[in-house]
C-alpha positions as CSV (number, residue, x, y, z in Angstrom):
1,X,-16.6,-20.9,-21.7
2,X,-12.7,-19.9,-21.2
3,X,-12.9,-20.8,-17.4
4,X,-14.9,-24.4,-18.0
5,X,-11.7,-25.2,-20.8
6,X,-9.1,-23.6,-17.9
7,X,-10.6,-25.9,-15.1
8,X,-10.8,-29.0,-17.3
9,X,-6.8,-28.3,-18.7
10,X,-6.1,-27.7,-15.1
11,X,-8.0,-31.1,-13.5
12,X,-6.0,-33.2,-16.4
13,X,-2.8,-31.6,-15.3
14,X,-3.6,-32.4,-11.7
15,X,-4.4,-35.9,-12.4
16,X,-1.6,-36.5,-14.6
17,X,0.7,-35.5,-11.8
18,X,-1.0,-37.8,-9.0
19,X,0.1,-40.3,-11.8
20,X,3.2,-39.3,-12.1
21,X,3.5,-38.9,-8.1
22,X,1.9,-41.9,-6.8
23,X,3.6,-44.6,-9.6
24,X,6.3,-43.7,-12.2
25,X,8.4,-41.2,-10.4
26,X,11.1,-42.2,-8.2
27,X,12.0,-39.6,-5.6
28,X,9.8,-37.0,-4.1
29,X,12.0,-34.2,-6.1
30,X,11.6,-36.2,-9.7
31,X,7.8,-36.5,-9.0
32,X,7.8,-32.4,-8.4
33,X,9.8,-31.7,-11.6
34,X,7.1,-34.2,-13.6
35,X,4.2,-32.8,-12.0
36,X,5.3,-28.9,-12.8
37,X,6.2,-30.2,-16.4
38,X,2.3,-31.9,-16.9
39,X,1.1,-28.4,-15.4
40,X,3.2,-26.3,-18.0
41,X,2.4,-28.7,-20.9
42,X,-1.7,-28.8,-20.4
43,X,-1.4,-24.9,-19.7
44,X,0.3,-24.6,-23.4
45,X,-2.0,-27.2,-24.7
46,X,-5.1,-25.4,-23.6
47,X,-4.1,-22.0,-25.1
48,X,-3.6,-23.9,-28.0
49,X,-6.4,-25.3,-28.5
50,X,-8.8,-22.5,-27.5
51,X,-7.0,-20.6,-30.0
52,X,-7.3,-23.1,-32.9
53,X,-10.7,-23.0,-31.7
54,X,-11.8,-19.2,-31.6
55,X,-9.6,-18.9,-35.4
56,X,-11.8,-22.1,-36.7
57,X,-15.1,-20.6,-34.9
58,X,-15.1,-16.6,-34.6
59,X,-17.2,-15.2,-31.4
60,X,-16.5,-18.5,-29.5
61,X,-13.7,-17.2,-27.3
62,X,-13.3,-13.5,-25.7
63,X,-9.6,-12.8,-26.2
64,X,-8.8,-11.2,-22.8
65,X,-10.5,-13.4,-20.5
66,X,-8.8,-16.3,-22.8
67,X,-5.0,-14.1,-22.4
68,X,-6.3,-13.8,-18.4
69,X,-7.0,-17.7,-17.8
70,X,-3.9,-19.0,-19.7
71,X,-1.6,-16.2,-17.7
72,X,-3.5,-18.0,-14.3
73,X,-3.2,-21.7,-15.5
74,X,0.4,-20.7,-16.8
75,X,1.3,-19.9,-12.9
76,X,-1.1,-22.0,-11.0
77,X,-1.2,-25.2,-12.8
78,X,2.7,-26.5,-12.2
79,X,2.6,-25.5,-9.0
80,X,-0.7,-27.4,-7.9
81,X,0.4,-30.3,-10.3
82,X,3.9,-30.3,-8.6
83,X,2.6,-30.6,-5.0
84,X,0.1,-32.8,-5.8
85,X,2.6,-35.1,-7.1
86,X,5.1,-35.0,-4.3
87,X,2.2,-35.1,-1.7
88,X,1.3,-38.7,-4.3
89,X,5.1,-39.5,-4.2
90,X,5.3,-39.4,-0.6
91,X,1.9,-41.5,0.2
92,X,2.9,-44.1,-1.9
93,X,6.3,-44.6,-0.8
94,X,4.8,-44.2,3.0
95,X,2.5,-47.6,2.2
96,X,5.6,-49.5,0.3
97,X,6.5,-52.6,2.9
98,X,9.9,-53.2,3.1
């Protein structure tokens, strides 16, 4: 259950930073700090709400493999999210016509 809430927190934060990447940010280093940002934010937001979860519904969450996920998505979400979003950054400005 912790690892199907870790993968979802992590496939928003990715997304969010292709966003980011491809249309709001504008230079590749801006669209890296945004996407690392998204990736730190959904990794606090998912240990949040697990553990409003697990206090609201007791059994529904194994603390250590929630404390092992979170310490993963905490390191490996804004650094996915922030090349994904310079790698989005960079193929949209490579389309742009001038």
């Amino acid at each position: 259950m912790e690892s199907i809430t870790a993968f979802v927190a992590c496939g928003a934060a990715f997304a969010l930073s292709y966003y980011f990447g491809y249309d709001r940010a504008p230079s590749t280093f801006v669209a890296l700090i945004l996407g690392a940002v998204s990736g730190i934010g959904f990794s606090v937001v998912f240990f949040a709400v697990t553990v409003a979860v697990a206090i609201m519904l007791p059994g529904t969450f194994d603390a250590r493999s929630l404390g092992v996920n979170f310490a993963r998505l905490l390191v490996l979400a804004p650094l996915g999210a922030a090349v994904i979003a310079a790698l989005a950054h960079r193929h949209a400005v490579a389309r742009m016509h001038f």
